[in-house]
C-alpha positions as CSV (number, residue, x, y, z in Angstrom):
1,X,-18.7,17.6,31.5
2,X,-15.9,16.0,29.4
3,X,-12.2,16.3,30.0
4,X,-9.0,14.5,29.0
5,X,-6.7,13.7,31.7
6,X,-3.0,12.8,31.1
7,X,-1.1,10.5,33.2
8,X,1.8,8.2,33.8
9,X,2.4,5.9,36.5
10,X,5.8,4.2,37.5
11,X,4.9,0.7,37.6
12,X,8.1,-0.1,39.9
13,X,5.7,1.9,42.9
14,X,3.2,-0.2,42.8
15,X,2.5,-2.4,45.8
16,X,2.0,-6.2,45.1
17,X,-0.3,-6.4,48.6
18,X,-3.2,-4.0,46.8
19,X,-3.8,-5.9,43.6
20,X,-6.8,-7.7,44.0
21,X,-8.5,-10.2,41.6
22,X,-11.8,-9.3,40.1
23,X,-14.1,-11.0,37.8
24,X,-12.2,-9.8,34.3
25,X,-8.6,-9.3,35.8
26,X,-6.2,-7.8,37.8
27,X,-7.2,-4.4,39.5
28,X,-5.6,-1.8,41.2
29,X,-7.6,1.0,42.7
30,X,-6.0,4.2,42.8
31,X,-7.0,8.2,43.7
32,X,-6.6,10.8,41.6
33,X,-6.4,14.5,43.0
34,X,-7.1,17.6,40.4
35,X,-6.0,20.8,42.1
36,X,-7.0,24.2,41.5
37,X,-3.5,25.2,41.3
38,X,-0.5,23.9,38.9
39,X,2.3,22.1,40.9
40,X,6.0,23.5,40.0
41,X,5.9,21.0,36.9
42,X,2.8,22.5,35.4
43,X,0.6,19.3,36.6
44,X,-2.5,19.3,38.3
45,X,-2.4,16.4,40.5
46,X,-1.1,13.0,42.0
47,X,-2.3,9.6,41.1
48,X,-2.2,7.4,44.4
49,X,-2.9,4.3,45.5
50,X,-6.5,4.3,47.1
51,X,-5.8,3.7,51.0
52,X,-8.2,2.2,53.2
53,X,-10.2,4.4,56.1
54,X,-7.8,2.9,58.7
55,X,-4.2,3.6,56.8
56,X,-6.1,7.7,56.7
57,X,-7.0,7.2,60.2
58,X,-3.1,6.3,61.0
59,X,-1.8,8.9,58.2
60,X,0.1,6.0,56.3
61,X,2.2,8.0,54.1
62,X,0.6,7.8,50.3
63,X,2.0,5.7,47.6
64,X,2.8,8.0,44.5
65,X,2.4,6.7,41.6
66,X,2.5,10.1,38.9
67,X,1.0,13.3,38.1
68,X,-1.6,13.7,35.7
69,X,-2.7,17.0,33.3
70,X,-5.7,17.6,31.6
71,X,-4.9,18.2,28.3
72,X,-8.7,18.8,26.9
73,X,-11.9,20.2,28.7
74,X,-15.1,21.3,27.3
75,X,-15.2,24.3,29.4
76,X,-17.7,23.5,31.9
77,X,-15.9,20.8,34.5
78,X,-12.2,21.7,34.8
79,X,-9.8,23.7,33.4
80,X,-7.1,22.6,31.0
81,X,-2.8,23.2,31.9
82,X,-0.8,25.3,30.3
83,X,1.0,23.6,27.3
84,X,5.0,24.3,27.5
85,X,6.6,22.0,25.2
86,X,9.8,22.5,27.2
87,X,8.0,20.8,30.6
88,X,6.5,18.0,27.9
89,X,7.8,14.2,28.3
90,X,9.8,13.2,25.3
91,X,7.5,10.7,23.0
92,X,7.8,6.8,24.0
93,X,10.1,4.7,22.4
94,X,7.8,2.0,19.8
95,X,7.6,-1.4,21.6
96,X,10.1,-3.1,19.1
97,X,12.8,-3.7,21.6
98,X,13.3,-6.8,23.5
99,X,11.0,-7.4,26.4
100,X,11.5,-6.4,30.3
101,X,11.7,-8.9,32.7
102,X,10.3,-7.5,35.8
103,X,8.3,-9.0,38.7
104,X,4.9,-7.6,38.1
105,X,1.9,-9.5,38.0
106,X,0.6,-8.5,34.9
């Protein structure tokens, strides 16, 4: 049962109030959904930010963090999406330009 799941999550989405501290870091627990059916964008899935029994009693709305896409499977868990090049992300820039500041705790 081996797969390789895609993802990207937007970092400005994530909420400060569900980090917590753990014995080798800074954690964040998150959800990940993988459908039976393709979405519009050829993915197969949100990544969310795990929500406590009470904010799914309540029906909190979700925090959306991305998609994901497996891009591998061995055939016996999941099935893999369609590759479109067209619908593929462009490739990241190298980290050789000058850092970010941002607010994030990590």
């Amino acid at each position: 049962m081996a797969s390789i799941i895609k993802t990207s999550i937007n970092l400005n989405n994530i909420p400060k109030d569900k980090i917590y501290v753990g014995k080798k870091g800074k954690y964040l627990p998150i959800t990940i959904t993988l459908n039976d059916e393709l979405d519009q964008f050829g993915n197969q899935g949100p990544v969310v930010v795990e929500q406590t029994k009470e904010e799914r009693e309540t029906k909190t709305e979700k925090t959306y963090l991305g998609n994901v896409k497996v891009v591998w499977t061995n055939g016996t868990n999941v099935e893999v999406a369609p590759r479109d090049e067209a619908q593929s992300a462009p490739a990241m820039p190298q980290a050789q330009a000058a850092p970010v500041e941002d607010d994030l705790p990590f």
